[in-house]
N, C-alpha and C positions, 0 to 999 in steps of 0.2 A: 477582410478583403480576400477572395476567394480566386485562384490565380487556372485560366485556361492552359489549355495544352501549349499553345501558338504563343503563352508568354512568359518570362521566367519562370522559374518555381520560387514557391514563395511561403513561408511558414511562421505561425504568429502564437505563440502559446498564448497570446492572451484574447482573442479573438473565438470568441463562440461558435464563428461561423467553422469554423475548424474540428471544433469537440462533435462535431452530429456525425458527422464520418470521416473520419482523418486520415483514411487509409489509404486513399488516391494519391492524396498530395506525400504520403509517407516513400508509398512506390514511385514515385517522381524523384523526391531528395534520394533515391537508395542508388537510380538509375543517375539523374540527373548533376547532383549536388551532394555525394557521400560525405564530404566535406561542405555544409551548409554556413553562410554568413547572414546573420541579420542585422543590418545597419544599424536598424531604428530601434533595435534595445542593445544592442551591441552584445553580439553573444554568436560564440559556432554551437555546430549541433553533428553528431554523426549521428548513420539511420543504419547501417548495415549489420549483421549477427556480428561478423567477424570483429570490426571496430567496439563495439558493446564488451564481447566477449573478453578482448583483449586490456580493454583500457580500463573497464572500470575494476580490475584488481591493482594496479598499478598504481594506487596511492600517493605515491613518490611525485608522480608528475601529475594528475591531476587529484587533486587534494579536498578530503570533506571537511577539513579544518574551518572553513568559513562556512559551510554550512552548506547540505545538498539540493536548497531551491533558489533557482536564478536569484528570486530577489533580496535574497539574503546574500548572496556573491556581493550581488553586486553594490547594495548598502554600507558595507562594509564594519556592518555589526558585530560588536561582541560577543564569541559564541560561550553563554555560563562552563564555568568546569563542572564536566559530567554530564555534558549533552553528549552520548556514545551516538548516536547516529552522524555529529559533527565532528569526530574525531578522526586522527591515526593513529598508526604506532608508531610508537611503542604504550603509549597512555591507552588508546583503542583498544589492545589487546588486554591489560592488565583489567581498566573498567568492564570488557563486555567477557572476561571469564566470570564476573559476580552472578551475571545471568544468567549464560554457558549452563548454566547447574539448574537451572530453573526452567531452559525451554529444549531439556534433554527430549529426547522423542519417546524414551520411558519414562519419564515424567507427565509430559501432554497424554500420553498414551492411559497413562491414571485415572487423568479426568473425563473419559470420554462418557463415562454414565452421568457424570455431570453435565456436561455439555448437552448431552441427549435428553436428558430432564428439562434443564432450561428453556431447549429446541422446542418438545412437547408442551409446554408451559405455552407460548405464547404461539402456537399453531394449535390446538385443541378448542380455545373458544374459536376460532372461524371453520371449526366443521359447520357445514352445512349454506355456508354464505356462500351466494353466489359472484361477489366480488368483494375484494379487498385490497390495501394499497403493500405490495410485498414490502418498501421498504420502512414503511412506519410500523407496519406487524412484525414485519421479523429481522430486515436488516438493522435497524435500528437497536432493538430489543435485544436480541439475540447475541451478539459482541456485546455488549454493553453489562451484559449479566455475569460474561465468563469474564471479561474482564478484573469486575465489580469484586468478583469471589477470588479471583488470581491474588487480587491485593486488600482483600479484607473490606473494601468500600459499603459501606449499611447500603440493600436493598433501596432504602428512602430516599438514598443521595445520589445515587449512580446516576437517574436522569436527568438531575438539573446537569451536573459534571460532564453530561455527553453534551449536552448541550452548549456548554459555555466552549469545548473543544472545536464543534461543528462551526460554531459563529467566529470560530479565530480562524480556522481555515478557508470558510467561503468567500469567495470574491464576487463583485458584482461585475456585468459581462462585459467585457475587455478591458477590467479593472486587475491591479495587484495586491497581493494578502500585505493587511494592515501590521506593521511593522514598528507602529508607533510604542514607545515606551517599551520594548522587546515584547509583545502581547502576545506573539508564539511561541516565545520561551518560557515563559513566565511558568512555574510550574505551585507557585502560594495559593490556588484554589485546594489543593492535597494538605495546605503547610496545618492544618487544624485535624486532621487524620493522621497524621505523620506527629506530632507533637504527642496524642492521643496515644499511639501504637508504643512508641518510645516508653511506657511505662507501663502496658497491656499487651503482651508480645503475643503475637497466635502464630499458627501455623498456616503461613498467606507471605507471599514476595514481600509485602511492606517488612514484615518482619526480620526475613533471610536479611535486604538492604542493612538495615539499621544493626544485625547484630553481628553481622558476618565478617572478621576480620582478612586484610589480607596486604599485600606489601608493595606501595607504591612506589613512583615512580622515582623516590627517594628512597627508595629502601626503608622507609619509616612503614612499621607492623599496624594498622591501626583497622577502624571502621570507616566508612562514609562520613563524612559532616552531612548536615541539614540541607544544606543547599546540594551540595551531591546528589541525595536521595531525591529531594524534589525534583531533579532532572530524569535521572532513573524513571520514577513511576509517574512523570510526563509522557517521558517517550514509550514507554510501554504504555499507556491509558490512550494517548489520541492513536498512534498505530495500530494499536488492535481495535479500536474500536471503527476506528474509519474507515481504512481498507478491506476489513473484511466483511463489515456492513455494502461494501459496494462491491465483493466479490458474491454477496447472494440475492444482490440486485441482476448482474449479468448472470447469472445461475439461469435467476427468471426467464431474462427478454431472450437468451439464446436458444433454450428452451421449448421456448413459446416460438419462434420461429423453424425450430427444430424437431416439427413433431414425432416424423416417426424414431429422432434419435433418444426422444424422451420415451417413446416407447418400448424400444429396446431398453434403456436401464430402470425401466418398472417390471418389465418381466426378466431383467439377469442384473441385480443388484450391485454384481461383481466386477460392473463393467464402469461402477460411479468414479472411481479412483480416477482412474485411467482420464473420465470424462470430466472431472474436474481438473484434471494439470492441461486438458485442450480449451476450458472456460479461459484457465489462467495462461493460457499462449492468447487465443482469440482476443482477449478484451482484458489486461493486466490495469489490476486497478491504479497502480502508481505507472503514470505512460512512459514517464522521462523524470530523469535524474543527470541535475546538476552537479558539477566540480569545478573548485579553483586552478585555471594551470600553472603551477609551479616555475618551469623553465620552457625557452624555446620549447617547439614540440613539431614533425615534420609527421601531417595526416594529408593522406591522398596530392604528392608533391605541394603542398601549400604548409607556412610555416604561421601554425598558430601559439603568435607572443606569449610570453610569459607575460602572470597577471589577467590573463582571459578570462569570461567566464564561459564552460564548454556544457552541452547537456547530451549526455546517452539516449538517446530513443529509443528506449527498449520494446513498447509498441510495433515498433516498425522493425525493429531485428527478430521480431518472434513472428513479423511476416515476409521475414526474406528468403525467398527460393532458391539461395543459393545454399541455406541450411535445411530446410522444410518444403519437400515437394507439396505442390498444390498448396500451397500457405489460406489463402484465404478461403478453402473447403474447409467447412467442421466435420472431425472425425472425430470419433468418440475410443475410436482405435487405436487412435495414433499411439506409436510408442513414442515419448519425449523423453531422452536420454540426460538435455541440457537444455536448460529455458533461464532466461533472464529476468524475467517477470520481479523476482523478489533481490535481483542485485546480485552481484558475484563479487568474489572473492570477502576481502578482512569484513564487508559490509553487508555481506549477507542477509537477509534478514533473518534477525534470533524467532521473530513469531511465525516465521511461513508452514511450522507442524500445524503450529495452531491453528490459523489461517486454513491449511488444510484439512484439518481435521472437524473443523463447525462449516465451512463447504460441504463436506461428503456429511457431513449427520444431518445439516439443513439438506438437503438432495434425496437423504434416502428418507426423513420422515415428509419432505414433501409431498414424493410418491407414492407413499403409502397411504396419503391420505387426500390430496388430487394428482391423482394419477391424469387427468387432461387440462390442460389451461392453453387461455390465448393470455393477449396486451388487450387493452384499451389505449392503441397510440395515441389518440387524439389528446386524451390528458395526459401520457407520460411525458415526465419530462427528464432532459438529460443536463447535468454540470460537467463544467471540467471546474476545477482550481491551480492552483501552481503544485499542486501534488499527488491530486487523484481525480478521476474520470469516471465519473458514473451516474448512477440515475438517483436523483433527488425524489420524485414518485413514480411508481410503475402499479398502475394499478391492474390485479389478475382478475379474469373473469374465468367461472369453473365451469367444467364442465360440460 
């Protein structure tokens, strides 16, 4: 239900009618409703930079302990030990230093002829097609590969495993992600890889996980247990693969509507960086993030109880003009000093190098090899889920 000027404002994460352009009703809650209530799933929402900025480091009070999607708030599921996206600290810090080591930006920065390999890998057979579908060619593929090689996964297996990820997280429209039997947690599709690695160690994350000692939250020296690990390289396999598969979906469609600014970074190559942290302001592939609130909490004079469940719209803070002139102009200029897009503070996101780094490699070997494309709107199509926003196909036509 899609709400006019003349009537409340009104916002619905689960309502598709919302995901095709959300940015009206976004600029409405920031003006109207910075403090938003929805009755009918029972849940607040802030839309403003400043609230984003401030609350989601604050842990304390609102809390990823129950987990960072509505529907996991509000289910009231058990979040496994060693889900590090559903933690705090003092555990949140001790787990996510194991990784800390792993998604160093001289580390990412190692694999970038990797990455650029793989890129090339599955953009070189569509030289010369006049169309194809960007995200089953390359957003799909492409994450799936660096992923695949991050944690040692056989080439042969990587596909069915993105697959089985995809299908836990899509929802049907104005449906919520299936929660039965924990089937987003679950991370036993790895547990025959992981069992594998345990006696075959390489030089790949699965390995670091399983051998790497350190001192928990007892003071006990030890390594990961089993079930640890398969949370670890859960969360790392569907977050890389997901999100960044839908940040080179909006690569595309912005793009394609942006031609002369795609022309500018096919002839000054130098200008990609810049113009991918304005892709990730413009269109952030995770829109909003959920938290438990902890205690009383007093936003925009209204007191939202303890026990809520709150969601950040980070979407909509990375279009607030009271941080970013001209918010909804694409600049490829833009200096972005602070964006939310990947989360702030203890929760950061550990992959956003990465994330950035197969953006700007998918980007510059794009260009060098269609330098002009449009959309075929008529068949793209766009998802939202309870966790990311993007295009399920967007087919390119060249040239």
């Amino acid at each position: 239900m899609m709400t006019t000027d003349d009537e409340p404002v009104y916002w619905d994460p689960y309502d598709p009618a919302f995901a095709v352009d959300p940015y009206p009703i976004y600029r409405r809650l920031r003006e109207e409703a910075p403090l938003y209530y929805n009755e009918k799933y029972d849940f607040y929402a802030v839309s403003r930079f400043a609230d984003c900025e401030q609350g989601l480091p604050d842990w304390r009070r609102f809390s990823s302990a129950r987990g960072g999607i509505l529907e996991l708030i509000k289910s009231g599921l058990e979040i496994p030990p060693g889900t590090l996206i559903f933690e705090d600290p003092p555990i949140h810090d001790i787990h996510r230093r194991l990784l800390v080591r792993v998604f160093t930006p001289r580390r990412i920065a190692s694999i970038e002829d990797k990455v650029r390999d793989y890129c090339r890998l599955v953009l070189d057979p569509l030289v010369g097609e006049r169309r194809f579908d960007l995200i089953k060619e390359v957003g799909a593929e492409m994450p799936m590969r660096v992923i695949g090689m991050l944690l040692g996964i056989p080439e042969s297996d990587q596909a069915a495993l993105r697959d089985q990820f995809d299908d836990r997280l899509r929802t049907e429209d104005g449906g919520q992600m299936d929660l039965s039997e924990g089937a987003i947690l679950s991370g036993e599709v790895f547990g025959e890889y992981i069992d594998w690695r345990r006696d075959h160690p390489s030089n790949d994350l699965m390995t670091d996980l399983l051998t790497t000692e350190f001192t928990d939250e007892n003071g006990a020296t030890r390594t990961l247990t089993r079930d640890e690990v398969l949370g670890y390289v859960t969360v790392v396999a569907s977050a890389g693969n997901e999100t960044t598969g839908r940040l080179i979906g909006w690569i595309g469609s912005l793009l394609a509507r942006q031609p002369e600014a795609r022309r500018e970074l096919a002839a000054d190559p130098s200008l990609i960086p810049d113009a991918i942290e304005e892709i990730l302001r413009m269109e952030p592939p995770a829109p909003f993030m959920a938290r438990h609130v902890t205690e009383d909490v007093v936003l925009h004079d209204t007191t939202v109880p303890a026990g809520s469940a709150l969601i950040f719209l980070v979407a909509s803070a990375n279009r607030d003009d009271r941080r970013y002139p001209d918010p909804d102009r694409f600049d490829i200029r833009r200096r972005i000093s602070q964006q939310v897009s990947f989360g702030f503070g203890a929760h950061y996101c550990l992959g956003a190098a990465l994330a950035r780094l197969e953006g700007r490699v998918a980007l510059e070997e794009m260009l060098t090899r269609f330098p002009d494309w449009d959309v075929d709107w008529a068949d793209a199509k766009l998802a939202q889920t309870s966790t990311v926003r993007g295009w399920e196909t967007l087919p390119l036509t060249i040239g």
